[in-house]
C-alpha positions as CSV (number, residue, x, y, z in Angstrom):
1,X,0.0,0.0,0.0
2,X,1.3,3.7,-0.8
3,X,2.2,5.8,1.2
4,X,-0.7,8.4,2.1
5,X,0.0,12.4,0.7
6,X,-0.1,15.4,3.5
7,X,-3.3,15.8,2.2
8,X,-4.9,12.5,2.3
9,X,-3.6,12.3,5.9
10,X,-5.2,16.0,6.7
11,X,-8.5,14.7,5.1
12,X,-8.6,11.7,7.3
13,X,-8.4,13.5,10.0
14,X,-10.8,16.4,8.9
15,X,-13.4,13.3,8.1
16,X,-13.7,12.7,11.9
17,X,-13.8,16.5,12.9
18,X,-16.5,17.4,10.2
19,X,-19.1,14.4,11.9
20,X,-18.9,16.3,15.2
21,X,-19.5,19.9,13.8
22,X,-22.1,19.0,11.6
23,X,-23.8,17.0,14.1
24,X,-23.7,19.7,16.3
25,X,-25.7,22.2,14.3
26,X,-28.9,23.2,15.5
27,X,-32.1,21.8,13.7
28,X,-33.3,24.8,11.0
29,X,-36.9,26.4,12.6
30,X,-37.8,26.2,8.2
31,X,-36.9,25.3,5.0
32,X,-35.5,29.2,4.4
33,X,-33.7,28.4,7.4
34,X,-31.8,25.4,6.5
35,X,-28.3,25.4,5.0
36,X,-26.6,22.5,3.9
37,X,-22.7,22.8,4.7
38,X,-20.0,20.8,4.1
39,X,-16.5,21.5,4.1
40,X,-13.6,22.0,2.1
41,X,-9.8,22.4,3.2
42,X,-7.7,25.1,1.7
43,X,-4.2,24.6,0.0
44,X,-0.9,24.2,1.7
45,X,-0.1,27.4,3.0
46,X,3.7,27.6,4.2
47,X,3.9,28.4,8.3
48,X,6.7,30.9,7.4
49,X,7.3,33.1,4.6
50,X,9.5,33.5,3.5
51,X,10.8,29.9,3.8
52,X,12.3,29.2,7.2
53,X,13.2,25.6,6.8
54,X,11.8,24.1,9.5
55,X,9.7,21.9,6.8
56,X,6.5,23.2,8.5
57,X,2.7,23.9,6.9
58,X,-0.7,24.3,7.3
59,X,-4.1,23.3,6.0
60,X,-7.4,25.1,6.8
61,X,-10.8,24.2,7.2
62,X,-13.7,25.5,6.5
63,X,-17.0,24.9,5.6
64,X,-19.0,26.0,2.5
65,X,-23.2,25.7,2.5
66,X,-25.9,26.2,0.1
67,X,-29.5,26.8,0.2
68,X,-31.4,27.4,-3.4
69,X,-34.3,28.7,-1.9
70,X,-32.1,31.4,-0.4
71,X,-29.1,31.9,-2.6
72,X,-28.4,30.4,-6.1
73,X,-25.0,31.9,-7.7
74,X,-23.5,31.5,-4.5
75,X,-22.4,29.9,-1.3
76,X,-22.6,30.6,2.1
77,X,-18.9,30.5,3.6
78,X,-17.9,29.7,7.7
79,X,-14.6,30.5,8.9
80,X,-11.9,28.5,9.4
81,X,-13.1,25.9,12.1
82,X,-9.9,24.0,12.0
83,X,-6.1,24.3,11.0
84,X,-3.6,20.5,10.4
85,X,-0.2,21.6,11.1
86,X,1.9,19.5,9.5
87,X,5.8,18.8,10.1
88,X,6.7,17.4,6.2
89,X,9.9,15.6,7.9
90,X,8.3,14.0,10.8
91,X,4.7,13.5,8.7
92,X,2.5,13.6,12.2
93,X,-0.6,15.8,11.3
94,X,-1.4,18.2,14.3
95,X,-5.2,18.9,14.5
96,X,-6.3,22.2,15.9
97,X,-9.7,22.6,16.4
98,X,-10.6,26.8,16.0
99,X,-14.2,26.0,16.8
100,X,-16.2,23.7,17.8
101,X,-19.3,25.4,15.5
102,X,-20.0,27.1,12.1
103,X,-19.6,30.7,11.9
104,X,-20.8,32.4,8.7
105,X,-18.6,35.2,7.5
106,X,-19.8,35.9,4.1
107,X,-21.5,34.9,0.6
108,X,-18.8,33.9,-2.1
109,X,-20.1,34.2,-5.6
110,X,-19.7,30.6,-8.2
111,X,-19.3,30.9,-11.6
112,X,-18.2,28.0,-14.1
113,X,-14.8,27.7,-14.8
114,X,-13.0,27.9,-17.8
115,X,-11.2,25.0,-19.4
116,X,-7.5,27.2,-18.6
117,X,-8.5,27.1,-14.7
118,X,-9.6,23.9,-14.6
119,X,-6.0,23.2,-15.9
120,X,-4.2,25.4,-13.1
121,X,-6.7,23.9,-10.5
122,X,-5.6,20.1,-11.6
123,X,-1.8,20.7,-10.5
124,X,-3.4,21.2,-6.8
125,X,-1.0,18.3,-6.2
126,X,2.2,19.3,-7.9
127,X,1.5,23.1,-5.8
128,X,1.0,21.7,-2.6
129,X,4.1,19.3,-2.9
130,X,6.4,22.3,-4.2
131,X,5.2,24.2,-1.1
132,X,6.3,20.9,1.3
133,X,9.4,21.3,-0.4
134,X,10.0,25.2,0.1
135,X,8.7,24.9,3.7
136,X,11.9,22.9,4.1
137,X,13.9,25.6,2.0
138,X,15.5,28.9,3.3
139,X,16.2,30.0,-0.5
140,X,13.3,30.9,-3.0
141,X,16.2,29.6,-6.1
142,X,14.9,27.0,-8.3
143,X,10.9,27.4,-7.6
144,X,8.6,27.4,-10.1
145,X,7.1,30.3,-9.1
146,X,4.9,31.3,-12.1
147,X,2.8,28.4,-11.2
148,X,2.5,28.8,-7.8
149,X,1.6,32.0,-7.7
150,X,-0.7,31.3,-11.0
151,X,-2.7,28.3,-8.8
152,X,-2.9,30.7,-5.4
153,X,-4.2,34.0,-7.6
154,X,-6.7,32.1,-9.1
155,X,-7.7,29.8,-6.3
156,X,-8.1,33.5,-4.0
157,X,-9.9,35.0,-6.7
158,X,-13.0,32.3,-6.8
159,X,-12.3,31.2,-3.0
160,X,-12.0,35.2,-2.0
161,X,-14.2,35.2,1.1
162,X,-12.0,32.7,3.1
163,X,-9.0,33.7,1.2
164,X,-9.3,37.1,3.0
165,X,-9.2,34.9,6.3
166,X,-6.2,32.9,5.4
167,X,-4.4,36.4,4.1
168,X,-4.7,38.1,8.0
169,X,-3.0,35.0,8.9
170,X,-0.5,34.6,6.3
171,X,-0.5,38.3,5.2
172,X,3.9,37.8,3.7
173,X,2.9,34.7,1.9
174,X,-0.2,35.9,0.2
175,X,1.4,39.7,-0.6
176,X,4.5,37.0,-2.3
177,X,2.0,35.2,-4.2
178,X,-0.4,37.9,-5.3
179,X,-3.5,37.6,-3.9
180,X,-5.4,41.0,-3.6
């Protein structure tokens, strides 16, 4: 059996946290009421920027919801309810748990993709892996920086609400990356 990715690791864990939060929500009082949330993790984000080399990163949380009787080119989006540090030398996902509910902090606007972004969002992979490597760097030399700042512009652009979140946490790394 192979070896599981950061990622698969942080979403096994995530699996577990997400039962308890969502089973924690209170029953809606009506339909107009309801809102069905599930949630997503954000990229890799490095824990320092520039690179420190202490191999360290961090996946966030969230949770995105819908409701078509209340919003239909939209989502409704919760803040970050957990962060996964992860050591990439040692492996050992850390799970902090930010809160133990949903919180909604905005509406972000959906719109189809087009066939070029669907291409930058399919080397989610090859990103996250060349932030691993980075977070272990104390050099930016020999990136490939035109993608990864290609995938985190785009991804903040349709993800903007809890990108905006992430940024006050991570304000060097998403200035380095260009994410307005």
């Amino acid at each position: 059996m192979e070896p599981q990715s950061p990622r698969q690791e942080v979403e096994s864990i995530i699996k577990v946290s997400w039962a308890n939060i969502k089973s924690g929500l209170p029953a809606p009082r009506s339909f107009n009421e309801f809102v069905s949330w599930d949630y997503a993790i954000a990229p890799a984000i490095p824990a320092a920027w520039p690179p420190d080399g202490k191999g360290v990163v961090y996946y966030y949380t969230f949770a995105y919801g819908s409701n078509p009787a209340r919003l239909v080119d939209g989502q409704f989006v919760a803040a970050p309810w957990a962060q996964v540090k992860v050591d990439v030398a040692r492996g050992a996902p850390e799970l902090e748990i930010l809160s133990k509910g949903i919180k909604e902090i905005g509406i972000q606007g959906v719109r189809p993709l087009r066939e070029e972004e669907i291409k930058i969002f399919n080397q989610r992979a090859a990103v996250e892996e060349q932030i691993q490597t980075l977070s272990r760097k104390t050099s930016l030399h020999a990136i490939d920086a035109k993608r990864l700042k290609e995938f985190f512009q785009l991804w903040c652009s349709t993800n903007g609400v809890i990108a905006e979140e992430l940024r006050r946490k991570h304000p060097q790394f998403f200035e380095w990356v260009g994410c307005k």
